[in-house]
C-alpha positions as CSV (number, residue, x, y, z in Angstrom):
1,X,36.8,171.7,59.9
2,X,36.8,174.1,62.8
3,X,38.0,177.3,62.6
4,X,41.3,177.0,63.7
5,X,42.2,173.9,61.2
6,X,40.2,176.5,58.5
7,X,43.2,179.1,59.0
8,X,45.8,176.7,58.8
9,X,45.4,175.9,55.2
10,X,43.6,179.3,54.1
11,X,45.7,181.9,56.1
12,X,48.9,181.8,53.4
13,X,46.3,182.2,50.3
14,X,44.0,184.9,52.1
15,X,47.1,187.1,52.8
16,X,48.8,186.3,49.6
17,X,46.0,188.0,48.1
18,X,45.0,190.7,50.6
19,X,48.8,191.9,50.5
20,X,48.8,192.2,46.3
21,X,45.6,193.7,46.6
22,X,46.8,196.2,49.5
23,X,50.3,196.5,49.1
24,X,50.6,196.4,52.9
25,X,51.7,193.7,55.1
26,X,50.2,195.2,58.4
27,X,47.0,195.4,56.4
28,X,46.9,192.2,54.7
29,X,47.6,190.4,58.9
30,X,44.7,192.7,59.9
31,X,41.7,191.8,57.3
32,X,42.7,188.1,57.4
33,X,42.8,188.0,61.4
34,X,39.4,190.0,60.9
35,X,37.7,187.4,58.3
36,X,38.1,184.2,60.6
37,X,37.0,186.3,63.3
38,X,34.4,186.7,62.1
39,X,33.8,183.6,60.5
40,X,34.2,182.3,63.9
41,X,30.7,184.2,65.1
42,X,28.9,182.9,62.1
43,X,27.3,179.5,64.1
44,X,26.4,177.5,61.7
45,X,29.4,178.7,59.6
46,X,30.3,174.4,58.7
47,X,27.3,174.2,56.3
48,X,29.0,176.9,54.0
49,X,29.2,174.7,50.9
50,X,32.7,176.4,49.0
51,X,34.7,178.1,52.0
52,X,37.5,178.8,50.1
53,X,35.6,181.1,47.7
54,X,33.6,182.5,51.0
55,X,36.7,183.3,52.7
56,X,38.0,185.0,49.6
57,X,35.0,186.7,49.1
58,X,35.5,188.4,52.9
59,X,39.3,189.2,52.4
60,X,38.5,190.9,49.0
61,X,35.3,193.1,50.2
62,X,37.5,194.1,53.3
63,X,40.8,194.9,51.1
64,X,38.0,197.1,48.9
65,X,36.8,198.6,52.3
66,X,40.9,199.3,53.0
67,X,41.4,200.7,49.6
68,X,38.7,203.5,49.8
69,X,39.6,204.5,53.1
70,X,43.0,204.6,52.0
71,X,42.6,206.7,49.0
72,X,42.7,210.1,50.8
73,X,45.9,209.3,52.5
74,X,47.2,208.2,48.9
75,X,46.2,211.7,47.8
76,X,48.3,213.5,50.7
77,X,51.1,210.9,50.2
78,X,54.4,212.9,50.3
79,X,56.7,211.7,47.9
80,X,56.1,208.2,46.2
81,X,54.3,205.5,47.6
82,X,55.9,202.0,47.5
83,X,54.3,199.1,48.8
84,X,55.6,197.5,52.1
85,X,58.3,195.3,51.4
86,X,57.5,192.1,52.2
87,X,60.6,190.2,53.8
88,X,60.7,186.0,54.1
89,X,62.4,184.8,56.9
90,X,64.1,182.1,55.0
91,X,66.1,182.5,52.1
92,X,65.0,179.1,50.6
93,X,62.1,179.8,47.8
94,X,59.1,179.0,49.2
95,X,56.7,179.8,46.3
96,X,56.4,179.3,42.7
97,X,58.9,181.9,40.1
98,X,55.4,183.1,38.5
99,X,54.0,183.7,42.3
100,X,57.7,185.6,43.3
101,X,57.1,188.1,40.5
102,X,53.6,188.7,41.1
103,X,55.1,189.9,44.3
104,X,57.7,192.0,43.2
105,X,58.0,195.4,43.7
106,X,57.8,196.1,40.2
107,X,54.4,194.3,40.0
108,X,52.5,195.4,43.0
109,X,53.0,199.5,41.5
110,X,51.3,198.3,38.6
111,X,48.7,196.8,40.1
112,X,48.2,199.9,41.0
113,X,47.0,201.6,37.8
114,X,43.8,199.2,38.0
115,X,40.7,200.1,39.7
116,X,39.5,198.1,42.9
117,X,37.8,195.8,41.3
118,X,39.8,195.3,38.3
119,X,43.2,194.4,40.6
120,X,40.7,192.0,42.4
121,X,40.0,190.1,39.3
122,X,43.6,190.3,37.4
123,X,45.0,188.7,40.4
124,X,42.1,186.1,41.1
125,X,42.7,185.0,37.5
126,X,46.6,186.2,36.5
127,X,48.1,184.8,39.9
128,X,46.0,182.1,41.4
129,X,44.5,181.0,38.0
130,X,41.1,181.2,38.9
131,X,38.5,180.3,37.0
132,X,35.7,182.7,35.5
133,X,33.2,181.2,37.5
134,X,35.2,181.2,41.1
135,X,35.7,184.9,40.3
136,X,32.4,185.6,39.8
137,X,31.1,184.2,43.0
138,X,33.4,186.1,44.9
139,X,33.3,189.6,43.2
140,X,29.3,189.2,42.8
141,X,29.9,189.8,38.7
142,X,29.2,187.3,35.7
143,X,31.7,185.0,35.0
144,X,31.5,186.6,31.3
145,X,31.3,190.1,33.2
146,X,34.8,188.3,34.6
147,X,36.5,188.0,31.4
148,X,35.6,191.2,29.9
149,X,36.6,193.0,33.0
150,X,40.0,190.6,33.2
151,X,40.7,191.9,29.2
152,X,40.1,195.1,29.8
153,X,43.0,195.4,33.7
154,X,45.5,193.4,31.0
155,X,45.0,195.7,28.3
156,X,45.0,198.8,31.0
157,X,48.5,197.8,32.8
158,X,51.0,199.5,30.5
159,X,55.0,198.8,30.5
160,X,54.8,195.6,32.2
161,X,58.1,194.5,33.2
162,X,60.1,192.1,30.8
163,X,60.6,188.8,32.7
164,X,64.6,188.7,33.8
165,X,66.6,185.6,31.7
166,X,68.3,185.8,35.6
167,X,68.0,183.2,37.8
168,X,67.2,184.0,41.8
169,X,71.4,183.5,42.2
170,X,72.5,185.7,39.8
171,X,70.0,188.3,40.9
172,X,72.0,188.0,44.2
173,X,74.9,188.0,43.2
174,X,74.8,191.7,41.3
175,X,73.3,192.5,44.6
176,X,75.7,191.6,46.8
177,X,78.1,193.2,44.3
178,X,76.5,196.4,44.2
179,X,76.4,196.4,48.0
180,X,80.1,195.4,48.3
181,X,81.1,198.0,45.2
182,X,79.3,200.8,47.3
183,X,80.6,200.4,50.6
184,X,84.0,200.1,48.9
185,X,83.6,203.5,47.4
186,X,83.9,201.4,43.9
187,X,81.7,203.5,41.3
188,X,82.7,201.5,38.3
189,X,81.7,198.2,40.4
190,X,78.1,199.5,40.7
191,X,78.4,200.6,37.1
192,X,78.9,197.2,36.5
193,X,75.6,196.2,37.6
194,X,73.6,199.1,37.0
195,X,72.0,199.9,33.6
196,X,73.0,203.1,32.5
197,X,69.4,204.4,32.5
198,X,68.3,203.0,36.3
199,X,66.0,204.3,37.9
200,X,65.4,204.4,41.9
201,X,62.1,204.8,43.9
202,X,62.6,205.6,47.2
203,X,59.8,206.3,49.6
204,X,60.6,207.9,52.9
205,X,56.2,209.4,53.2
206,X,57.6,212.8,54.4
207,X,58.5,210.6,57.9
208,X,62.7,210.9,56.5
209,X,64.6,212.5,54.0
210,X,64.6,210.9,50.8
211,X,64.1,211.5,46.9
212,X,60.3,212.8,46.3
213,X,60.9,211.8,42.7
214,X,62.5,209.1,40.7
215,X,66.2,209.5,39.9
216,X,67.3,208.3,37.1
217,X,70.3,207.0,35.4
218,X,73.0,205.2,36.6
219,X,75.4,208.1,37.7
220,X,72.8,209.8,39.4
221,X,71.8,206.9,41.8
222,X,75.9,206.2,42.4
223,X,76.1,209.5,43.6
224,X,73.2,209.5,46.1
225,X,73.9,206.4,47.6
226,X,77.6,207.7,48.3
227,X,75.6,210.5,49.6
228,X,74.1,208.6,51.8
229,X,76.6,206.5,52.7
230,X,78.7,208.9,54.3
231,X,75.7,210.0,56.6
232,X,75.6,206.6,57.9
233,X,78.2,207.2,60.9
234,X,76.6,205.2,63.6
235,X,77.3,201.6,63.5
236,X,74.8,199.7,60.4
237,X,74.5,196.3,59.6
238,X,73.6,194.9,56.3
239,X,71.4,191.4,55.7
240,X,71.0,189.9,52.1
241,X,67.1,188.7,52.3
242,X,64.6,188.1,49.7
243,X,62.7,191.1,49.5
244,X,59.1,190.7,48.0
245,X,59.8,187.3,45.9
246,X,63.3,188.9,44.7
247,X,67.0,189.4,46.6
248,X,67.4,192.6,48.4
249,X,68.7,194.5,51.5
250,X,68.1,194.9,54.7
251,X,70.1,198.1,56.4
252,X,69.9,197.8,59.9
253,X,71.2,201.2,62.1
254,X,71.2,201.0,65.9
255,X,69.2,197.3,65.9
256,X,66.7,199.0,63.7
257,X,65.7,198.1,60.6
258,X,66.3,201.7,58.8
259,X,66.1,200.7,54.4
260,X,64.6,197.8,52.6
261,X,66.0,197.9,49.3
262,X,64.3,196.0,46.6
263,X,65.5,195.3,42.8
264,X,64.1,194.7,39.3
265,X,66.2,193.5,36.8
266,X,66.7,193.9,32.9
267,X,69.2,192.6,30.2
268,X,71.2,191.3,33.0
269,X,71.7,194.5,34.6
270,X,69.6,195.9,37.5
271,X,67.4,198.6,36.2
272,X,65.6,199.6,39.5
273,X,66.0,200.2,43.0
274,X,63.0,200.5,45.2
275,X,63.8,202.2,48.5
276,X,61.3,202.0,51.9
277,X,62.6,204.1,54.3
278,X,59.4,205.1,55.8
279,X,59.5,203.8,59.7
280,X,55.7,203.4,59.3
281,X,56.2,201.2,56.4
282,X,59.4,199.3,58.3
283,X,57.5,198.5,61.7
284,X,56.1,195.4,61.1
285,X,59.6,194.3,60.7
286,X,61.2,196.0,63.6
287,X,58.6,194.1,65.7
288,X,60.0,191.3,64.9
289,X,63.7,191.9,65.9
């Protein structure tokens, strides 16, 4: 195939896992526009026998290469660090339920307690089902290496999130009613949909004011989004989108896209809120607009 049919059917997997690896959307674009660019100056670059686990092999030494150069602005971060919220343009599902929660929100920050290559190799076998053998190939380890190194990121990710009973309507549904309650001024509405012991993330990266720490419970995070609320005086719009594999919000101020608000759900009730507010983490989405 030449190299332009090649990115066709390996651009969505190459990003897919460049972006869970990274966390960042303008990241992810970069590295797999970098891999077939370079692939493109190998010349005999046809003969390469498996292609898939080549070009896998490139995105994941590149998202490595991202990942340490990363890690001193990860130790200067101010406030927390949420990955960029990944937005789909259509609100029909285009992926499998086990691929939208390996996309959540939720999922990516736990990813995040692995090491480089440990996240490599949970989400070469945990996501995409890899076997031991593909995995080894691309991460240059035994396939029994693999395994034990697959064990060990399971056993290391601690408080996974419970799977929601909800299905992709209801989630949007307490959404939309906690968006509805709030610009209604109706606390006991978002009470509704809120577990009493929520918790909200919110990451503005010291570029806007927002929460440096977690707030928790319920009445807490009522009050600060009344809070902010009432700052929002210029005219806003708000979009209803599926927000990393899960309903969420888009808050629009001024044609620009100003909060990306994410969810996780438990025991029917929403028990977080993931807020980007960071323009740097918004602007791949204000390009678009």
């Amino acid at each position: 195939m030449e190299t332009e049919q090649l990115y066709e059917v390996y651009q969505p997997l190459l990003f897919s896992l460049a972006y869970r690896i990274l966390g960042s959307v303008m990241d992810a674009e970069d590295i797999v526009q970098d891999v077939f660019i370079s692939l493109n100056n190998i010349e005999d670059f046809q003969s390469i026998e498996n292609m898939k686990a080549f070009l896998c092999k490139m995105a994941t030494n590149r998202s490595i290469d991202k990942l340490r150069s990363a890690a001193y602005k990860r130790n200067v971060y101010v406030g927390m660090w949420l990955p960029e919220p990944l937005v789909e343009e259509s609100d029909e599902p285009s992926e499998s339920f086990a691929m939208k929660e390996s996309l959540s929100t939720a999922y990516l920050l736990l990813l995040q307690q692995l090491s480089e290559v440990e996240r490599i190799v949970f989400i070469l076998r945990e996501v995409f089902s890899y076997e031991y053998e593909e995995i080894a190939s691309i991460v240059d380890k035994s396939s029994v290496n693999c395994r034990k190194i697959f064990q060990r990121a399971r056993k290391s990710i601690l408080d996974k999130p419970k799977q929601s009973t909800l299905s992709t309507k209801k989630m949007a549904a307490y959404v939309e009613k906690f968006v509805s309650s709030l610009q209604c001024g109706d606390a006991q509405g978002m009470l509704e949909v809120l577990k009493t012991d929520a918790i909200l993330k919110a990451d503005g990266g010291g570029k806007v004011t927002t929460a440096i720490h977690p707030i928790y419970s319920a009445d807490r995070i009522i009050r600060l989004f009344f809070g902010i609320a009432q700052r929002l005086t210029e005219a806003y719009t708000v979009d209803f989108k599926m927000v990393n594999g899960m309903p969420g919000v888009i808050v629009t101020i001024n044609n620009k896209i100003t909060y990306v608000l994410s969810f996780a759900f438990e025991d029917e009730k929403i028990s977080n809120i993931y807020m980007v507010a960071n323009p740097e983490k918004l602007m791949h989405l204000n390009v678009k607009i």
